[in-house]
C-alpha positions as YAML, in Angstrom:
chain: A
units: angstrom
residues:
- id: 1
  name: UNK
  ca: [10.59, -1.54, -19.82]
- id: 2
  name: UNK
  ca: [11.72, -4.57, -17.99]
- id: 3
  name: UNK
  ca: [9.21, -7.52, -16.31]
- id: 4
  name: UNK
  ca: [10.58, -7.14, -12.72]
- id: 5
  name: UNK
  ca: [10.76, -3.84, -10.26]
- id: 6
  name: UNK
  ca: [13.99, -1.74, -10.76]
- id: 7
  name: UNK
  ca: [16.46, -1.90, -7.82]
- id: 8
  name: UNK
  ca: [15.36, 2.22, -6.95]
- id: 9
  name: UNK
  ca: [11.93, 1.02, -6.53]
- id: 10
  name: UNK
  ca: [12.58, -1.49, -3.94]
- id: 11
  name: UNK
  ca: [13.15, -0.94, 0.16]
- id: 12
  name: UNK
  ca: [16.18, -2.37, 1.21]
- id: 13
  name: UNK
  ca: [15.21, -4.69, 4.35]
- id: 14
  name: UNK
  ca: [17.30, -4.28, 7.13]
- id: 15
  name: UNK
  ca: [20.38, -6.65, 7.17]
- id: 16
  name: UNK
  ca: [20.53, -10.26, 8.42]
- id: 17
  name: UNK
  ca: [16.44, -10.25, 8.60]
- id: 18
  name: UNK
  ca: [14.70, -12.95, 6.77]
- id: 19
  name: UNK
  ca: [13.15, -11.91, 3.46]
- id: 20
  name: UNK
  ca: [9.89, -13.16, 2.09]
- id: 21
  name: UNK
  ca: [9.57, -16.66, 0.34]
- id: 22
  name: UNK
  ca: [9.49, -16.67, -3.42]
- id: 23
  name: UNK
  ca: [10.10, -14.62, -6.41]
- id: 24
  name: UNK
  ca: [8.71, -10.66, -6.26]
- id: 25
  name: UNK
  ca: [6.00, -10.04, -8.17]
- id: 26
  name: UNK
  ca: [6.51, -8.91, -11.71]
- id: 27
  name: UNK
  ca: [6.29, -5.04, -12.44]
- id: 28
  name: UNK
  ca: [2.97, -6.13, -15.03]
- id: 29
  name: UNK
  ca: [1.72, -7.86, -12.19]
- id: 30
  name: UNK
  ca: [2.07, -4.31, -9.60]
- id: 31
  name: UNK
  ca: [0.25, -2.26, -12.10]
- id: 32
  name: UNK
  ca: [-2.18, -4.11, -12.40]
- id: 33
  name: UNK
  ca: [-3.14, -4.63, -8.80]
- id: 34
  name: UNK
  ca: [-2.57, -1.37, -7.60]
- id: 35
  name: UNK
  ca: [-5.20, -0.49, -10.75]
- id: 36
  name: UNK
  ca: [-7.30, -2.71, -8.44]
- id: 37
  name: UNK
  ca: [-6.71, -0.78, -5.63]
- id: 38
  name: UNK
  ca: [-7.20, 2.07, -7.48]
- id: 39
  name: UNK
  ca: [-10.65, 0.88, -8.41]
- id: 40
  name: UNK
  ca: [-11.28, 0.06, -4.74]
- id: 41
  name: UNK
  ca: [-10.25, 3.25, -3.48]
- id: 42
  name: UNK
  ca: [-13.25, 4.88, -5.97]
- id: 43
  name: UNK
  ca: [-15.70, 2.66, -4.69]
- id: 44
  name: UNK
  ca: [-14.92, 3.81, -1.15]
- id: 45
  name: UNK
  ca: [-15.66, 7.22, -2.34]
- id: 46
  name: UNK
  ca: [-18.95, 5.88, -3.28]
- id: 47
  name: UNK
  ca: [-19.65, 4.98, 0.56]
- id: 48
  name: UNK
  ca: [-18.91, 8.50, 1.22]
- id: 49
  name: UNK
  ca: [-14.60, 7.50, 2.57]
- id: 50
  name: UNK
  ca: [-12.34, 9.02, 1.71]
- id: 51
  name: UNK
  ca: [-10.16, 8.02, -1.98]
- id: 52
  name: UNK
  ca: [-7.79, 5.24, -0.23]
- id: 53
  name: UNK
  ca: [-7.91, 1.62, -1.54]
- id: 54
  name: UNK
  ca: [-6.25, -1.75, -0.61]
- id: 55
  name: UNK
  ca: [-6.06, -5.09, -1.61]
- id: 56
  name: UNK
  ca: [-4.21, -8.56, -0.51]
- id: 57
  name: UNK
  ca: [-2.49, -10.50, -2.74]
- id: 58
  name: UNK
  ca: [-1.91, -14.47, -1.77]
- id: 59
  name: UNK
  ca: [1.92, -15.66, -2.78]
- id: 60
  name: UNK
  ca: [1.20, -16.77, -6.52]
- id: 61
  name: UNK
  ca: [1.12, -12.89, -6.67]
- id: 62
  name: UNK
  ca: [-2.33, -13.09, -9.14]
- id: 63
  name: UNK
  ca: [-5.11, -14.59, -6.54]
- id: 64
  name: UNK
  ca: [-6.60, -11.29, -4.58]
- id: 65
  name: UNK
  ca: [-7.85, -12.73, -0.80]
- id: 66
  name: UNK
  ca: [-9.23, -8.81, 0.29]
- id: 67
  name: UNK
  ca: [-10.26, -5.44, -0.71]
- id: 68
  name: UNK
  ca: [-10.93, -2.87, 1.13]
- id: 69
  name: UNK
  ca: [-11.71, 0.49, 0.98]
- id: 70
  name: UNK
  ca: [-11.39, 3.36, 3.41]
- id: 71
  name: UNK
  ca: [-13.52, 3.47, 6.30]
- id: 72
  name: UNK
  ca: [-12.34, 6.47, 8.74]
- id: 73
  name: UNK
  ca: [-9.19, 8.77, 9.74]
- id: 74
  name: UNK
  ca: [-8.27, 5.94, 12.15]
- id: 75
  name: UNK
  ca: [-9.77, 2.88, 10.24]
- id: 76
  name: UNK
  ca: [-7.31, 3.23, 6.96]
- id: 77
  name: UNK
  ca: [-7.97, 1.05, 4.31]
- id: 78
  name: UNK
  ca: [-3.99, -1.00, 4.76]
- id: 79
  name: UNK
  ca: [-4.61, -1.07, 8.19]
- id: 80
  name: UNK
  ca: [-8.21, -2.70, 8.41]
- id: 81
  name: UNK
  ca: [-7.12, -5.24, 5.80]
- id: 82
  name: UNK
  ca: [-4.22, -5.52, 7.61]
- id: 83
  name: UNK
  ca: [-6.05, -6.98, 11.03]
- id: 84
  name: UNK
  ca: [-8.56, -8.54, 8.57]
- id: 85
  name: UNK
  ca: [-6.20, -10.42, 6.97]
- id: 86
  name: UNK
  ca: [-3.95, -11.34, 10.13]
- id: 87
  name: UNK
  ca: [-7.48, -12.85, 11.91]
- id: 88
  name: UNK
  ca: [-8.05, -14.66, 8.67]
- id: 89
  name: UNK
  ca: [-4.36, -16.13, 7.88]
- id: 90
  name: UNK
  ca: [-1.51, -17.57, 9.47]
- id: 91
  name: UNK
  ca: [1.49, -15.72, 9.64]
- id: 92
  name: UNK
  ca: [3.81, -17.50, 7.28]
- id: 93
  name: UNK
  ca: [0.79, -17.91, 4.78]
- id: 94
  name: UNK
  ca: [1.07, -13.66, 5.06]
- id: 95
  name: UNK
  ca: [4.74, -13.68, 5.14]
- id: 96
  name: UNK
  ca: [4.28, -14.23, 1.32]
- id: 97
  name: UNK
  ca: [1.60, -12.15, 0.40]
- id: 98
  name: UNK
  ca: [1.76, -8.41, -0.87]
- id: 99
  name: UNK
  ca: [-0.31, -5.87, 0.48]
- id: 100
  name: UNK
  ca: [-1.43, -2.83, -2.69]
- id: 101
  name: UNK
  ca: [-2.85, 0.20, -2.47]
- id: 102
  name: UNK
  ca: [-2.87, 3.41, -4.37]
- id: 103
  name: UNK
  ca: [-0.82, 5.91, -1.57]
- id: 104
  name: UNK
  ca: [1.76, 5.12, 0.37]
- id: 105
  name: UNK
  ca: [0.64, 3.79, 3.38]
- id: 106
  name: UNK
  ca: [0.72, 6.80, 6.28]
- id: 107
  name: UNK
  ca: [3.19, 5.17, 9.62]
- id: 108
  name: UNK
  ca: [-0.11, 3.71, 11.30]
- id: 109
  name: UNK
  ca: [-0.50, 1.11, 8.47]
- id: 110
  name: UNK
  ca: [2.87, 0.64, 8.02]
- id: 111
  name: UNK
  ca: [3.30, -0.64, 11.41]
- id: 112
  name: UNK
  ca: [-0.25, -2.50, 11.29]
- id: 113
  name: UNK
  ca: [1.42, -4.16, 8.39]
- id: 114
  name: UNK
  ca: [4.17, -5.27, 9.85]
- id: 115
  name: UNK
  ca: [2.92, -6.42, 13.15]
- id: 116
  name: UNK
  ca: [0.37, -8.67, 10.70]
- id: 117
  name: UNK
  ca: [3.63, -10.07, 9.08]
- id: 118
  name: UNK
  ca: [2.33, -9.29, 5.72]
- id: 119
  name: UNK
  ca: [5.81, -9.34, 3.68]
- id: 120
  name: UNK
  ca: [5.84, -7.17, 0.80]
- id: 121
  name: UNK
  ca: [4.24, -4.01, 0.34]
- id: 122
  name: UNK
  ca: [3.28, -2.00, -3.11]
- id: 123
  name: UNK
  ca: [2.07, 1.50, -3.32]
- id: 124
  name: UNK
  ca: [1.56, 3.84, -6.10]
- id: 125
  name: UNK
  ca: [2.39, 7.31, -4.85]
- id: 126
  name: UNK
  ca: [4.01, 8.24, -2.48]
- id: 127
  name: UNK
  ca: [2.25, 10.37, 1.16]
- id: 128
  name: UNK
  ca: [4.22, 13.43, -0.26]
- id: 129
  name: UNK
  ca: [2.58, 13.58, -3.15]
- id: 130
  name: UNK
  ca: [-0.67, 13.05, -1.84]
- id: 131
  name: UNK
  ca: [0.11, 16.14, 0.16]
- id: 132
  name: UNK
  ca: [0.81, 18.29, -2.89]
- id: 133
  name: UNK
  ca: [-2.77, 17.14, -4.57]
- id: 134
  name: UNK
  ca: [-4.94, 17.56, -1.08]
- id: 135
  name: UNK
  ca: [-2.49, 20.63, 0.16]
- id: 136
  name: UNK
  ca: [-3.15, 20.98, 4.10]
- id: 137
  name: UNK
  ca: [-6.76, 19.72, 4.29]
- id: 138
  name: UNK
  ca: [-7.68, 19.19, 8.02]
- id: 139
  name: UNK
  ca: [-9.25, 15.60, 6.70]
- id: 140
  name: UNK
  ca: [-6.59, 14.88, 5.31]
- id: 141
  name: UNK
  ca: [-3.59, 15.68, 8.10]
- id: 142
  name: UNK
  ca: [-0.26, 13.78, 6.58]
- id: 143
  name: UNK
  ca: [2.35, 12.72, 7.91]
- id: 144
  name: UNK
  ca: [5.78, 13.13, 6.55]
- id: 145
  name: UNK
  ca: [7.18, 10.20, 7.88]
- id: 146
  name: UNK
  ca: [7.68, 7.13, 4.52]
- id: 147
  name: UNK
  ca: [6.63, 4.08, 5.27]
- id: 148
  name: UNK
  ca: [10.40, 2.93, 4.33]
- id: 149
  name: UNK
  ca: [11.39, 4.84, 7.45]
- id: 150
  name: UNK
  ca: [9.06, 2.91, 9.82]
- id: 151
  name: UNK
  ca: [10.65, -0.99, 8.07]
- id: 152
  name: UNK
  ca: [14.46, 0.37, 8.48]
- id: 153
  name: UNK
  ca: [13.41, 0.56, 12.30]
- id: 154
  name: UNK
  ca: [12.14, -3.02, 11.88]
- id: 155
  name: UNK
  ca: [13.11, -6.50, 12.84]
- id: 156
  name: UNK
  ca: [11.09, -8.29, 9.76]
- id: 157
  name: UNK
  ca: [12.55, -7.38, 6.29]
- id: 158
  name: UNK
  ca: [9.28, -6.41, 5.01]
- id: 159
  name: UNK
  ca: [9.90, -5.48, 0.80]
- id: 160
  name: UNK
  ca: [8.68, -2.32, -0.50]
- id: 161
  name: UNK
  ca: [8.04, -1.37, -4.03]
- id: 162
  name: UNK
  ca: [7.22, 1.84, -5.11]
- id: 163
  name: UNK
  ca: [5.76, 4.59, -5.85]
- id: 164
  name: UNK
  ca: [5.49, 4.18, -9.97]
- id: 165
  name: UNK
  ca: [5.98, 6.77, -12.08]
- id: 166
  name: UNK
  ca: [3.18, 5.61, -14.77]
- id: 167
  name: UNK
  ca: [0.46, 5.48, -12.21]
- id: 168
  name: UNK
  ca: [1.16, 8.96, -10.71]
- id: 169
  name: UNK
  ca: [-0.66, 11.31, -12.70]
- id: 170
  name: UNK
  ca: [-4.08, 8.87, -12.32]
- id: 171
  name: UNK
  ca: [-3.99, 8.80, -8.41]
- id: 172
  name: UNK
  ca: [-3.26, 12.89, -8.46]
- id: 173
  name: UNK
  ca: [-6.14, 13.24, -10.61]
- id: 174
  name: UNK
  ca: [-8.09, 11.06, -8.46]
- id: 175
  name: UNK
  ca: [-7.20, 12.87, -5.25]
- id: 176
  name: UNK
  ca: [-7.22, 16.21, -6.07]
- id: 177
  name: UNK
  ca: [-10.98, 15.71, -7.78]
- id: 178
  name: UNK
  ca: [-11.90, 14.03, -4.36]
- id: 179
  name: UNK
  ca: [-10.13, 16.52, -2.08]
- id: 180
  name: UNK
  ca: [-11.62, 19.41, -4.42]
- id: 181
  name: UNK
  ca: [-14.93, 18.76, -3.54]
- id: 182
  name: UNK
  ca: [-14.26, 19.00, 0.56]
...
């Protein structure tokens, strides 16, 4: 297995939009952060949220700025670190970070990504597959609408990477044993 994302992996930002600065991070580096976000999306469980993690990743692509869990059906974890992070940083400083978290993000977070200028975004399964672990569950209503669909419709070339085959099985396990319980 090669260091760095293969080309099905990444979004495709529309043309003639700027890109964000620097090298990707490497494919070591996304597992391991959205393990992170994994971990993060257990604690929120803890607090009694729902199994959704996400962390922020500063442009060196190893230094984490935020975690955060999920908090409510409107309060998603991307999207609270999203305004967290956009209240906290400047938007070029964001322009080069990478946002993680375990599912893909749902079209709210997408957008509250994007309107925080955060550049590159890494999940680890995609909202489809969340659907088959949780089937219809009215907590959990998905939308079928990928967060690739919401950055083609864009004017920022935000990057997308994901999901990843490896970390599949553990975020299906980790859903369906949450969802189970409901």
């Amino acid at each position: 297995m090669t260091d760095t994302p293969s080309p099905h992996s990444a979004h495709t930002p529309p043309s003639g939009s700027p890109t964000p600065p620097g090298a990707d991070p490497t494919r070591e580096q996304m597992i391991r952060h959205l393990r992170r976000s994994g971990v993060i999306a257990e604690r929120a469980v803890q607090f009694g949220h729902h199994p959704f993690g996400a962390i922020l990743v500063a442009p060196d692509h190893e230094t984490i700025l935020i975690e955060q869990g999920n908090v409510d059906t409107v309060n998603h974890a991307e999207s609270v670190l999203a305004r967290t992070a956009a209240a906290s940083f400047s938007e070029d400083y964001l322009w080069g970070c990478t946002l993680y978290t375990n599912v893909e993000p749902c079209c709210m977070c997408a957008g509250t990504v994007y309107w925080a200028n955060i550049g590159r975004l890494v999940y680890g399964a995609e909202e489809k597959d969340l659907l088959a672990a949780t089937g219809s569950h009215d907590e959990n209503p998905t939308m079928s609408l990928p967060c690739r669909t919401v950055f083609d419709h864009s004017q920022k070339a935000v990057k997308v990477f994901g999901p990843f085959a490896e970390l599949q099985k553990e975020i299906a396990q980790m859903q369906q044993a949450f969802w189970a319980t409901r």
